[in-house]
DRENPA-3360 file (N, C-alpha, C; in nm, 2 decimals, always signed):
BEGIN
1 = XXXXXXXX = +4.25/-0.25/-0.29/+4.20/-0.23/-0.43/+4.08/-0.32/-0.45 ~ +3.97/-0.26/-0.56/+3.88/-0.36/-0.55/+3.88/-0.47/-0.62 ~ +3.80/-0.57/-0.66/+3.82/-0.68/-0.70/+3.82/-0.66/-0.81 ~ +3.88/-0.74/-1.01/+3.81/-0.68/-1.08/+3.72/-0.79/-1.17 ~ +3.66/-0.73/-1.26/+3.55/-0.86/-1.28/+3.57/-0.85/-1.46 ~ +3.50/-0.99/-1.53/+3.44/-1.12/-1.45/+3.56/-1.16/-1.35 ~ +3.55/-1.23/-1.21/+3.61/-1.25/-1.14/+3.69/-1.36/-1.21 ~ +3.84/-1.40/-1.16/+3.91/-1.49/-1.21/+3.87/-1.60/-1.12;
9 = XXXXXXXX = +3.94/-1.76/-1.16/+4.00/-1.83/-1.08/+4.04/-1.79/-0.94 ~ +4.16/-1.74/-0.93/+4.27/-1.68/-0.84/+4.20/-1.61/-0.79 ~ +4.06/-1.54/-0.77/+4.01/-1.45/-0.69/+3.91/-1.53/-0.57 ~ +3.88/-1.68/-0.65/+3.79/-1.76/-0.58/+3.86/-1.79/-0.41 ~ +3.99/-1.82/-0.40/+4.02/-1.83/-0.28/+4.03/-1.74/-0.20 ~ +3.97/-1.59/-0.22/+3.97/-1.52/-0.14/+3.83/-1.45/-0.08 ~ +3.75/-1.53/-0.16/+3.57/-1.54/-0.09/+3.52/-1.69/-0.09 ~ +3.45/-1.68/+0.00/+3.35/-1.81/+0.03/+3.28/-1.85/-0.14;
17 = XXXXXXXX = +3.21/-1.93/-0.13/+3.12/-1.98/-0.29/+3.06/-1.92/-0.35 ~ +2.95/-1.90/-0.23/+2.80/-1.83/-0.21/+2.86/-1.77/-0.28 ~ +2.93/-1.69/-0.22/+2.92/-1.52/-0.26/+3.04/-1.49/-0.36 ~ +3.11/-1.58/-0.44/+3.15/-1.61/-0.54/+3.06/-1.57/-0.67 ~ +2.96/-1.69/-0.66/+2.89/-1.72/-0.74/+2.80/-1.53/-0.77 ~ +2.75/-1.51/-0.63/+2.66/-1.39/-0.63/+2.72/-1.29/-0.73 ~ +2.87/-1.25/-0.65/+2.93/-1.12/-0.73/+2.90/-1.16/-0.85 ~ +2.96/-1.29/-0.92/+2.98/-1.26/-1.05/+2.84/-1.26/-1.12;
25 = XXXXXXXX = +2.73/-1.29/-1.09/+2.55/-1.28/-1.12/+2.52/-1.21/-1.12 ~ +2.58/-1.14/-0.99/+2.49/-0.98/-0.98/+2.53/-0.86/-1.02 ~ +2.71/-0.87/-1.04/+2.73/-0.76/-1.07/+2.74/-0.63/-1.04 ~ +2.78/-0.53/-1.11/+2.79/-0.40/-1.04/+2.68/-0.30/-1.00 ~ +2.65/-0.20/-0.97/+2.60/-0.10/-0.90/+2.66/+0.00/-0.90 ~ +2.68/+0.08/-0.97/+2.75/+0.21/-0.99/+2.90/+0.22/-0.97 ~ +2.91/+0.04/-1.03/+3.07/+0.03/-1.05/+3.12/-0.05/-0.92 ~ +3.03/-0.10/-0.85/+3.04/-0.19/-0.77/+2.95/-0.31/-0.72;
33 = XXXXXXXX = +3.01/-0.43/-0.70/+2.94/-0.57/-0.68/+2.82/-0.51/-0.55 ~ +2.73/-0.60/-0.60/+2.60/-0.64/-0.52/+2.57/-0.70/-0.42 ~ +2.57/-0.71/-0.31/+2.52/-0.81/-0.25/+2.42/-0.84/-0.15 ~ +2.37/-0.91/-0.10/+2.24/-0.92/-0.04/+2.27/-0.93/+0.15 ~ +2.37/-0.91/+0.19/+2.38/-0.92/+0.33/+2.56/-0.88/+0.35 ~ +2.57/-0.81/+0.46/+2.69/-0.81/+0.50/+2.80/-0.91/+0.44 ~ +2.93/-0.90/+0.38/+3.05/-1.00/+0.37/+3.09/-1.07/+0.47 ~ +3.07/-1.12/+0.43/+3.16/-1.23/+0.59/+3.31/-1.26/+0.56;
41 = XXXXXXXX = +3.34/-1.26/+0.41/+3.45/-1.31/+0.38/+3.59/-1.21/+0.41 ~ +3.69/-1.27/+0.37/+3.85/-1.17/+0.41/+3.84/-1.11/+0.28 ~ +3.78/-0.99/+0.28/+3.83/-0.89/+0.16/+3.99/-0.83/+0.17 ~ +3.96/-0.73/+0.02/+4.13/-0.68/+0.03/+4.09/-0.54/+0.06 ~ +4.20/-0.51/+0.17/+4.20/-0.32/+0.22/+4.13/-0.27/+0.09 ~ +4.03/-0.17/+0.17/+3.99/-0.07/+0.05/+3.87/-0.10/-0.07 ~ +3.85/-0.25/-0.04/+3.77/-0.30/-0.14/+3.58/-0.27/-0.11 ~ +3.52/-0.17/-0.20/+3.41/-0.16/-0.16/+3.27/-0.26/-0.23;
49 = XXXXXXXX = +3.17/-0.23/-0.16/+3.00/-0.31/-0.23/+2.92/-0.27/-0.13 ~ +2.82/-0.28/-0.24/+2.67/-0.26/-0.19/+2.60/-0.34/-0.16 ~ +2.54/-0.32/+0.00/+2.47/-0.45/+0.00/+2.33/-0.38/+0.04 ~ +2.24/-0.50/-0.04/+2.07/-0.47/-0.04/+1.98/-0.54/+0.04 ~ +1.94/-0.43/+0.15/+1.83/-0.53/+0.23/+1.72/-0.41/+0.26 ~ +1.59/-0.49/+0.28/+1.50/-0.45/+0.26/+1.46/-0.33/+0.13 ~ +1.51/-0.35/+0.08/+1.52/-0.20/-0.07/+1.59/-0.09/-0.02 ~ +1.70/-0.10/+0.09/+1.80/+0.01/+0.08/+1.93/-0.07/+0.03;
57 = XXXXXXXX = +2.00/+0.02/-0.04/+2.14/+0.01/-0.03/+2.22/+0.07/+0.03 ~ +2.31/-0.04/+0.11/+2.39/+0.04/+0.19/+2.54/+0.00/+0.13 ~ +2.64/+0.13/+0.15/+2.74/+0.11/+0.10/+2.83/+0.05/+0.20 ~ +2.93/-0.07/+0.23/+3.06/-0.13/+0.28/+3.17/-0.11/+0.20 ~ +3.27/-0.12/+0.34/+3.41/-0.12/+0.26/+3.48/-0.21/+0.41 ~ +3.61/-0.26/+0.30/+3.67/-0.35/+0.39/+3.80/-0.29/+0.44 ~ +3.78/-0.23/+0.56/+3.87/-0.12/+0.60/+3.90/-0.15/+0.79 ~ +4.08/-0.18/+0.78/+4.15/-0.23/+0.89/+4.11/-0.34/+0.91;
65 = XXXXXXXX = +4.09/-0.41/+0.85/+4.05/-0.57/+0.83/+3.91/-0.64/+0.88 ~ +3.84/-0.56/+0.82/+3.72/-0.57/+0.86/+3.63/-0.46/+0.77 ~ +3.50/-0.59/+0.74/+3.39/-0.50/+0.69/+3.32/-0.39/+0.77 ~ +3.28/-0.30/+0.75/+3.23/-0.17/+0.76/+3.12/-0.08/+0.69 ~ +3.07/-0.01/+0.76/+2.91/+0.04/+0.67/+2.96/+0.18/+0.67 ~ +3.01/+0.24/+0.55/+3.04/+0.36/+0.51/+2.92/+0.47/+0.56 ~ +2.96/+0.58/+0.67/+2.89/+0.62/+0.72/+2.76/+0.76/+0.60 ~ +2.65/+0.72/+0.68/+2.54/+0.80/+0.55/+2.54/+0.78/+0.44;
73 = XXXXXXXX = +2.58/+0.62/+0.39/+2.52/+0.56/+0.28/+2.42/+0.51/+0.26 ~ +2.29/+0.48/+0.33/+2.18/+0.43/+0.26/+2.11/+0.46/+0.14 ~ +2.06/+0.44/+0.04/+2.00/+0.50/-0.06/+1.91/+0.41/-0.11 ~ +1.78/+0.44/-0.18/+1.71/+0.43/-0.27/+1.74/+0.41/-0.41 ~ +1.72/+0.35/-0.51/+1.78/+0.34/-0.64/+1.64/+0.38/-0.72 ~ +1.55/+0.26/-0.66/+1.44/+0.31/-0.72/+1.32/+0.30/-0.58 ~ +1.23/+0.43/-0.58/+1.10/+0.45/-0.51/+1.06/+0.35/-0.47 ~ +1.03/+0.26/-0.55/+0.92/+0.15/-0.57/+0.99/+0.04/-0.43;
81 = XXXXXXXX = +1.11/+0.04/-0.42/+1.16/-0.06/-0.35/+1.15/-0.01/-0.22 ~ +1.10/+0.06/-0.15/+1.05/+0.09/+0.04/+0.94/+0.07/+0.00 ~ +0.89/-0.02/+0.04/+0.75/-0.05/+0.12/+0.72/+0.06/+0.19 ~ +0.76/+0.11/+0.31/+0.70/+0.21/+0.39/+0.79/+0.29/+0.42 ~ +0.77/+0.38/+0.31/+0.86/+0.53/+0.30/+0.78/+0.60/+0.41 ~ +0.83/+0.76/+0.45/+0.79/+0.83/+0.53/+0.86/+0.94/+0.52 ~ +0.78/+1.05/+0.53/+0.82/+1.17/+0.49/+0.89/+1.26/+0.59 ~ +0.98/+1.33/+0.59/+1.04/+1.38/+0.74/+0.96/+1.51/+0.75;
89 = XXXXXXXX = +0.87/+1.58/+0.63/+0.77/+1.68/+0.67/+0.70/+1.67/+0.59 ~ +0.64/+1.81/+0.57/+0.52/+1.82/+0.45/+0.56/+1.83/+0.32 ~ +0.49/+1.77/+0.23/+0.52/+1.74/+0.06/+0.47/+1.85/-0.03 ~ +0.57/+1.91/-0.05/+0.53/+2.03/-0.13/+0.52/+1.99/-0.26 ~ +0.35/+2.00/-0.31/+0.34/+1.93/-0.49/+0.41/+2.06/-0.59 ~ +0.44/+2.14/-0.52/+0.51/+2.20/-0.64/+0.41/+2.24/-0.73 ~ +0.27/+2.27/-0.71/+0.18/+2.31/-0.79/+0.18/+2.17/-0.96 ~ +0.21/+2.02/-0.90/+0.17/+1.90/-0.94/+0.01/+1.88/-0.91;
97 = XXXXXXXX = -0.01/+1.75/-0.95/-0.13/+1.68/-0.90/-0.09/+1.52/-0.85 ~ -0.16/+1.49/-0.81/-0.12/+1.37/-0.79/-0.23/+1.26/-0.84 ~ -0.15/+1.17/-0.97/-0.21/+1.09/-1.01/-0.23/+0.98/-0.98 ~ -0.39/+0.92/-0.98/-0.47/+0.82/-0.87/-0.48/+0.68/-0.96 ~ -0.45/+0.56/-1.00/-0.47/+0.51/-1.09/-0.63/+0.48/-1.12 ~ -0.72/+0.50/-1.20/-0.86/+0.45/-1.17/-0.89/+0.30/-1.21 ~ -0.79/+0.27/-1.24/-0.86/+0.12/-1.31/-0.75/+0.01/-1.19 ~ -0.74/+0.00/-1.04/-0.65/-0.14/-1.00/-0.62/-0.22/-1.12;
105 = XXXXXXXX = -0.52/-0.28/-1.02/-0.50/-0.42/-1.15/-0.47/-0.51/-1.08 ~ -0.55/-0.54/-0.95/-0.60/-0.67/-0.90/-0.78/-0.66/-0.85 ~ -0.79/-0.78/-0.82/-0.93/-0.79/-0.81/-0.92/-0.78/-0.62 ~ -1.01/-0.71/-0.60/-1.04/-0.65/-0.44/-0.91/-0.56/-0.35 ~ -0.92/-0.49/-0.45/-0.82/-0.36/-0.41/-0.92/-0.21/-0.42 ~ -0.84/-0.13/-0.35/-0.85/-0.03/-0.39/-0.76/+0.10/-0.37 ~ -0.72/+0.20/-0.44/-0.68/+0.28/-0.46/-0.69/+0.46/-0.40 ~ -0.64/+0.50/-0.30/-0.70/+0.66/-0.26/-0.63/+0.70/-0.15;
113 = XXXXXXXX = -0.73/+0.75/-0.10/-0.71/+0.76/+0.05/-0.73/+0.65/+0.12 ~ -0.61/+0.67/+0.23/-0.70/+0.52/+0.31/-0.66/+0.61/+0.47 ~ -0.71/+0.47/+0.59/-0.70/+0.49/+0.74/-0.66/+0.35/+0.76 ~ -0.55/+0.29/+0.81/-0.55/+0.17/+0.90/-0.52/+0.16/+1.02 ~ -0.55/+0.23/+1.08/-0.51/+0.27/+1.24/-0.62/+0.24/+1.34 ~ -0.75/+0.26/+1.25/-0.92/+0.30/+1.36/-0.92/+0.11/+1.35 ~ -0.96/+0.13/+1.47/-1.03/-0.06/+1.48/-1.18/-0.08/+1.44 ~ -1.18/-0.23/+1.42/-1.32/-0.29/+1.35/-1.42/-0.28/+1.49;
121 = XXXXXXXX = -1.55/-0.25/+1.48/-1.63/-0.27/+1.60/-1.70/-0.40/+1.62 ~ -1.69/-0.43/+1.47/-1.80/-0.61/+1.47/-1.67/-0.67/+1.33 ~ -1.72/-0.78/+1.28/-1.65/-0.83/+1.20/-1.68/-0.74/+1.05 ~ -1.55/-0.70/+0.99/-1.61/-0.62/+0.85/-1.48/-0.72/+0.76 ~ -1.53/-0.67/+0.63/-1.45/-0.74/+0.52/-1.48/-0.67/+0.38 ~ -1.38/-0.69/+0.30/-1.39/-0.60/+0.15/-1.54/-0.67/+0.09 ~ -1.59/-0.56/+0.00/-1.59/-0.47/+0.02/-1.71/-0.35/+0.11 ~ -1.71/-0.41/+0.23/-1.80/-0.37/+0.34/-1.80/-0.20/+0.37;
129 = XXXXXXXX = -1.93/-0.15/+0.30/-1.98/-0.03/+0.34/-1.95/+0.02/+0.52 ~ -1.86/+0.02/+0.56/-1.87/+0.12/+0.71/-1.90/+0.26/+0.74 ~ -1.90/+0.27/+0.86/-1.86/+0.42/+0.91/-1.86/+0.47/+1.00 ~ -1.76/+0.55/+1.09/-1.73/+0.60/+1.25/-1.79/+0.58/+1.33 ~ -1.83/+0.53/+1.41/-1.90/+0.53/+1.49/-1.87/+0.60/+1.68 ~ -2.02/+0.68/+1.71/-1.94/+0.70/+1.82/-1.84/+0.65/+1.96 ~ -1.81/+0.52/+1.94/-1.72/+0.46/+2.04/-1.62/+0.46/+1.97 ~ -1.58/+0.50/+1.82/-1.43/+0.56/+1.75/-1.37/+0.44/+1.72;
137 = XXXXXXXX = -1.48/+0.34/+1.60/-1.45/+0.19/+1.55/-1.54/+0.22/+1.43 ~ -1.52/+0.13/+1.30/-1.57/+0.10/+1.18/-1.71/-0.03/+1.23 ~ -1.82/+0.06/+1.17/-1.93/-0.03/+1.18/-2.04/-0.05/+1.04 ~ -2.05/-0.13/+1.04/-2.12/-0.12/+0.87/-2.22/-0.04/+0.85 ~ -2.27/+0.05/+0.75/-2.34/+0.09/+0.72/-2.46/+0.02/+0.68 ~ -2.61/+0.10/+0.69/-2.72/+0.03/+0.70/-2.82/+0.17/+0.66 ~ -2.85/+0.18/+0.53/-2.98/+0.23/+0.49/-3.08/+0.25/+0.58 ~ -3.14/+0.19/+0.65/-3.26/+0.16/+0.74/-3.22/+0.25/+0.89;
145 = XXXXXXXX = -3.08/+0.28/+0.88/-3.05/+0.33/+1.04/-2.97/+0.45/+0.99 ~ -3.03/+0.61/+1.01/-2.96/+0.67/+0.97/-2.83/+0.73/+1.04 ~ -2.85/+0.67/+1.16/-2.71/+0.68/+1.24/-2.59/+0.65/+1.16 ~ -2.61/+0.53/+1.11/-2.52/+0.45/+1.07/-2.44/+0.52/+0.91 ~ -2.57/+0.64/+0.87/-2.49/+0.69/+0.72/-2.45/+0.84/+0.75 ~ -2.40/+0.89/+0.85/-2.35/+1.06/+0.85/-2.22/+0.99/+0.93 ~ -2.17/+1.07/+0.89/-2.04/+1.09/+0.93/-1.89/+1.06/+0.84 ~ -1.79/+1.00/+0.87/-1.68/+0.96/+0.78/-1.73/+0.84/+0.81;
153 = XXXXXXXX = -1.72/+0.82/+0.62/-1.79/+0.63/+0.55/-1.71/+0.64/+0.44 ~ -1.66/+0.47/+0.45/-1.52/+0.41/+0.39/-1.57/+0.29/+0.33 ~ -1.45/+0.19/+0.25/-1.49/+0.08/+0.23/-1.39/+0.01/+0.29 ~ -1.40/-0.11/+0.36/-1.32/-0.20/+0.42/-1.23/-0.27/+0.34 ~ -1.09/-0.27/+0.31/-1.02/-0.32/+0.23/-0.92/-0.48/+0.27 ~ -0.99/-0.51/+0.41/-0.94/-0.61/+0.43/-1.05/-0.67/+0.55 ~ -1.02/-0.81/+0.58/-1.13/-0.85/+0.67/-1.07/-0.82/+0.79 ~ -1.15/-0.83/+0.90/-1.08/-0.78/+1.07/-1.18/-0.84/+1.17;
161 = XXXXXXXX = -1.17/-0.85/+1.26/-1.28/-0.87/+1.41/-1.29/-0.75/+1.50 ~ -1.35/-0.76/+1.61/-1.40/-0.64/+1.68/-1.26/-0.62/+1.72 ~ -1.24/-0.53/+1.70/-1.10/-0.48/+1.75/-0.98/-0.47/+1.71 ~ -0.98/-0.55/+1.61/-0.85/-0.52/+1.51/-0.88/-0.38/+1.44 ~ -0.72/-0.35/+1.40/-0.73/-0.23/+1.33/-0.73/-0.27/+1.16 ~ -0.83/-0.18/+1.12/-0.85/-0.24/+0.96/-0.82/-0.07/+0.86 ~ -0.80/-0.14/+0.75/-0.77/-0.04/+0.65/-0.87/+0.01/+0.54 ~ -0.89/+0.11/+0.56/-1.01/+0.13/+0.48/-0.99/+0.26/+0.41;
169 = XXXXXXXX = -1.06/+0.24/+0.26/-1.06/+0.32/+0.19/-1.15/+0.43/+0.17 ~ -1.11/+0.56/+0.21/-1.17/+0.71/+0.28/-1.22/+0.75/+0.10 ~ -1.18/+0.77/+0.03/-1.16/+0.83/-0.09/-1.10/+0.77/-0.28 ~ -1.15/+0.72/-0.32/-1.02/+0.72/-0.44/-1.16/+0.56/-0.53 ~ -1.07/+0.47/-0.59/-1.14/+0.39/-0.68/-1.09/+0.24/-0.65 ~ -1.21/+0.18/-0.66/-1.22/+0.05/-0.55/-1.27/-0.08/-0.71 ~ -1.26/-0.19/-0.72/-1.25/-0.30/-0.77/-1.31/-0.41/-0.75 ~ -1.41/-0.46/-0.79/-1.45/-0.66/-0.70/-1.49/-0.66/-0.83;
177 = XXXXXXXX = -1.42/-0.77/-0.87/-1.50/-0.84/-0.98/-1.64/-0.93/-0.98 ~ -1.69/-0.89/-0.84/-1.79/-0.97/-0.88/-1.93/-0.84/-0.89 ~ -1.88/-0.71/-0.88/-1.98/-0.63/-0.92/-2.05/-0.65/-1.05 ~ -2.16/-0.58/-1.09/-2.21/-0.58/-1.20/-2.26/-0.42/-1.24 ~ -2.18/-0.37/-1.20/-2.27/-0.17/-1.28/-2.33/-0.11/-1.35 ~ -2.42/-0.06/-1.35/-2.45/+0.02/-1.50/-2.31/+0.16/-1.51 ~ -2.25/+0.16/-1.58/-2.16/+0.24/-1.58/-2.17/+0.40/-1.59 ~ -2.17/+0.51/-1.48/-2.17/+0.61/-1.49/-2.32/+0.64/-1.38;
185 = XXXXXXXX = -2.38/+0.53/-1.32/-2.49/+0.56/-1.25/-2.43/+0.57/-1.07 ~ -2.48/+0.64/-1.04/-2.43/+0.68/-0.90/-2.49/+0.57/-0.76 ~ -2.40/+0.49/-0.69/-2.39/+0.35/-0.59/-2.42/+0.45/-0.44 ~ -2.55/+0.35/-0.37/-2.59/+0.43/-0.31/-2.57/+0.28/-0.15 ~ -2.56/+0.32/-0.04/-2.55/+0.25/+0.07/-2.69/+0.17/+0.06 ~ -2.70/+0.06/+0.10/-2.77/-0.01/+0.11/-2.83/-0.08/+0.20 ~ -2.98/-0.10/+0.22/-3.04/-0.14/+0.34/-3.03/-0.28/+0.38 ~ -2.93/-0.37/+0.33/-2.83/-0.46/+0.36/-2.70/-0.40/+0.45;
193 = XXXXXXXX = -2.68/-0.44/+0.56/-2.60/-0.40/+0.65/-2.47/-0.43/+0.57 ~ -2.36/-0.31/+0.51/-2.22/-0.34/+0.46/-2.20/-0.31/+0.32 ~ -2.35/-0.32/+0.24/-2.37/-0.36/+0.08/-2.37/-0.19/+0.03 ~ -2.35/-0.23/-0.10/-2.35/-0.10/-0.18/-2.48/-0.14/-0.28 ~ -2.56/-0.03/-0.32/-2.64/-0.10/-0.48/-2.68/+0.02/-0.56 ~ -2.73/+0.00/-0.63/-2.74/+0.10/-0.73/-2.90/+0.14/-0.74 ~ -2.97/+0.11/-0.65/-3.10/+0.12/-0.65/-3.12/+0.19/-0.53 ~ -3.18/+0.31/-0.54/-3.19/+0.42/-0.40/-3.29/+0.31/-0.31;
201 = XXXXXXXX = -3.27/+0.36/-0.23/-3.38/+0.26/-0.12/-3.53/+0.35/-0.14 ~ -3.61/+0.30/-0.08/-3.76/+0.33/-0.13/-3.82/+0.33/-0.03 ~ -3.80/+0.27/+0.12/-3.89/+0.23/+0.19/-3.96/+0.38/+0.28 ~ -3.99/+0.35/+0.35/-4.03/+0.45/+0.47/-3.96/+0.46/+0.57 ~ -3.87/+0.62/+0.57/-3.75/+0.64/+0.64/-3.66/+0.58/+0.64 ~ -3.61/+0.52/+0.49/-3.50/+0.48/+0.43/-3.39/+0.58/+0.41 ~ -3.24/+0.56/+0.46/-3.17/+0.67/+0.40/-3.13/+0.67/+0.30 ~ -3.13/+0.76/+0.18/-3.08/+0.72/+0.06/-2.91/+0.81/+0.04;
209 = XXXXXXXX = -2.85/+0.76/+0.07/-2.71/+0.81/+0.05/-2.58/+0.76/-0.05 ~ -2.58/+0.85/-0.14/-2.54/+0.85/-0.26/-2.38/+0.83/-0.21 ~ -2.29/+0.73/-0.22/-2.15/+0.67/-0.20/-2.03/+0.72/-0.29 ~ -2.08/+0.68/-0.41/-1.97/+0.73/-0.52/-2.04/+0.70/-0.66 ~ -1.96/+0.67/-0.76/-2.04/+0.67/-0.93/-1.95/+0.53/-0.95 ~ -1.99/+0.44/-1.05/-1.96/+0.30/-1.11/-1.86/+0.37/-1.24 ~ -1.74/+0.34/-1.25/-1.68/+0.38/-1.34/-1.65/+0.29/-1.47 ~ -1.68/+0.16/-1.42/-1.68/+0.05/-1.49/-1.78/-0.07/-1.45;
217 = XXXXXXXX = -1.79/-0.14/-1.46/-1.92/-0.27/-1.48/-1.85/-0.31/-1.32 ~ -1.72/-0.34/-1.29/-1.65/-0.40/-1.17/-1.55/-0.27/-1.12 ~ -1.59/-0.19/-1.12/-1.50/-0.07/-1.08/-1.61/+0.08/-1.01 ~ -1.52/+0.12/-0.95/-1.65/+0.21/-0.89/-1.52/+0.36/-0.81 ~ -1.59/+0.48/-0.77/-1.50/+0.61/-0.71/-1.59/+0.62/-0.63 ~ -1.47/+0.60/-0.51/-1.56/+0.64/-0.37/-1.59/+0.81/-0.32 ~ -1.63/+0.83/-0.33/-1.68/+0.98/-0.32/-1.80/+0.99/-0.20 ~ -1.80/+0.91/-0.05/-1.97/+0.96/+0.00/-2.02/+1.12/+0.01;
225 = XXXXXXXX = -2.09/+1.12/+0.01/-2.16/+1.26/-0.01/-2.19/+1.29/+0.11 ~ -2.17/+1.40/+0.20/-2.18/+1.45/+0.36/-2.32/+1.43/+0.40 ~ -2.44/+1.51/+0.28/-2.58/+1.52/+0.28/-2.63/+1.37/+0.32 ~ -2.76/+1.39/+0.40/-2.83/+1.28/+0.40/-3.00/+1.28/+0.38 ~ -3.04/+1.21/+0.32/-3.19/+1.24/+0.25/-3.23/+1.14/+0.30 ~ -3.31/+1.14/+0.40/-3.42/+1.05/+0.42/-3.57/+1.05/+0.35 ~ -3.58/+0.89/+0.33/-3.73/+0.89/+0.23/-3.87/+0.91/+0.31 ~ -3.95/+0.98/+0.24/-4.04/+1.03/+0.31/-4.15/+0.86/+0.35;
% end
């Protein structure tokens, strides 16, 4: 039978401290105690709990004298607690949408689509203008080399070296507080190797490639545009 709570006195000699103290702090879970790692202690026949690690719960019971992981118990309570969920197929939206936050709410993040898989070809870092290059690595983009602005172009969401694999943002709304925008004017690659700016380039056989729109003064939607205009 299971334990019942608040735990008594008289219940203390039949678990260790720790985990004394824990049950009675943490409490139940759909009518059963919590806990953070397998029992180690001599439970009583029959006696069940949930124990939580890494953001699953898994259900135990103390069955033939010994703890036990009730078979096809893992679960979720809430979403938010897997880090790296994964889908066993395709995600049917149910004719949903899927809502993108536009505003982060940290400074040098971003929000969308991403890739972390492709490696850095030189050193890149947030928020570093790249893009595919043919040896199939992130290389910074550069106004002046139109090589460097057709194809898939991202922004670097973390720093890396030649060869690391870095994560970069394909699509969605990106953050640096140390931007300065005019709000609603469209951020174009820049003839600074990596930079973004809001001023088309001008020179002679400059590429001017429109990236995404400034959504706020430190906020910006990555959107690059396939097209490429070079200045006459």
């Amino acid at each position: 039978m299971p334990l019942e709570y608040p735990l008594s006195n008289q219940s203390k000699g039949a678990i260790e401290k720790a985990q004394f103290a824990e049950l009675n702090a943490r409490r139940f879970k759909g009518g059963f105690s919590v806990l953070t790692a397998v029992p180690t202690y001599t439970g009583i026949e029959g006696e069940v709990v949930w124990v939580l690690t890494g953001g699953v719960y898994s259900l135990y019971g103390y069955i033939n004298g010994g703890w036990r992981k009730v078979s096809g118990t893992d679960f979720l309570f809430n979403i938010v607690e897997d880090t790296t969920p994964q889908l066993g197929g395709d995600l049917d939206m149910n004719e949903k949408n899927l809502d993108l936050d536009a505003i982060p709410s940290s400074d040098n993040t971003g929000i969308g689509t991403i890739s972390d898989d492709i490696a850095a070809g030189e050193s890149i870092g947030f928020p570093d203008l790249v893009y595919l290059k043919s040896d199939g690595e992130w290389w910074k983009v550069d106004a002046d080399a139109a090589a460097t602005c057709q194809g898939l172009i991202g922004i670097a969401l973390e720093t890396k070296t030649d060869g690391q694999a870095c994560k970069v943002l394909l699509n969605g709304f990106v953050r640096d507080d140390d931007w300065t925008w005019t709000v609603a004017g469209p951020i174009y690659a820049s003839t600074t190797a990596g930079a973004l700016t809001q001023t088309a380039p001008s020179g002679t056989d400059d590429i001017i490639k429109i990236i995404g729109v400034a959504t706020h003064a430190d906020r910006m939607y990555l959107h690059p545009e396939m097209t490429t205009v070079v200045h006459a």
